[in-house]
C-alpha positions as CSV (number, residue, x, y, z in Angstrom):
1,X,151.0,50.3,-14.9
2,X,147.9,47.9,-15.5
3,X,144.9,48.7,-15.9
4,X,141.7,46.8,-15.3
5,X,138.7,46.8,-17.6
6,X,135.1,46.7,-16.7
7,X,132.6,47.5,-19.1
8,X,134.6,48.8,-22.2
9,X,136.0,51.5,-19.3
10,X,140.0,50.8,-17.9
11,X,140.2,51.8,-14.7
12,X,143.6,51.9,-12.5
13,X,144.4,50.0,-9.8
14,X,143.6,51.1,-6.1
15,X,146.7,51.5,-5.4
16,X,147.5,54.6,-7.8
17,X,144.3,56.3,-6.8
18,X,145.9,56.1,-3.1
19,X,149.3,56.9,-4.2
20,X,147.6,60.0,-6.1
21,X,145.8,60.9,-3.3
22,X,148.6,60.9,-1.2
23,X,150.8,63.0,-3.6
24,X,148.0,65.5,-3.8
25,X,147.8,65.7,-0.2
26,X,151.5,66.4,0.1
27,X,151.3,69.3,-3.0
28,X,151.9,73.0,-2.4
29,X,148.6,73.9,-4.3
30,X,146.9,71.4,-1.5
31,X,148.2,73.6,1.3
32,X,147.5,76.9,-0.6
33,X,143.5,75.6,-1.0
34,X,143.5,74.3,2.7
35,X,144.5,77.8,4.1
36,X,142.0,79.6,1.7
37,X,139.1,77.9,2.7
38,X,139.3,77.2,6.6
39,X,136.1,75.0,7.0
40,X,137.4,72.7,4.2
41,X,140.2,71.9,6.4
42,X,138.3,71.0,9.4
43,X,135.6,69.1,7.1
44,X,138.7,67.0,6.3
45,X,139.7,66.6,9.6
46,X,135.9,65.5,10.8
47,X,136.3,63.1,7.6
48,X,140.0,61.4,8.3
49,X,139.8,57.4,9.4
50,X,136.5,57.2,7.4
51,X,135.8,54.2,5.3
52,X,134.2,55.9,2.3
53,X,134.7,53.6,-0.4
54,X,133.2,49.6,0.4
């Protein structure tokens, strides 16, 4: 895995944040705190095809 430095602080790539994202999104803990917290879910929704990060 490499990592990229900037400032003294080694970051990962973009693509490892996504793919963590992504297995996060697929975990049974996800799903557990989704159905807890209702307006969380449709926050996400509202939030889906966003470009957060420049």
């Amino acid at each position: 895995m490499a990592l990229k430095r900037f400032n003294g602080l080694e970051m990962e790539t973009e693509d490892h944040y996504r793919e963590k994202a992504n297995s996060y999104r697929t975990s049974p803990q996800y799903g557990k705190m989704i159905s807890l917290y209702p307006v969380l879910e449709s926050t996400i929704k509202d939030c889906k095809g966003e470009n957060l990060v420049a």
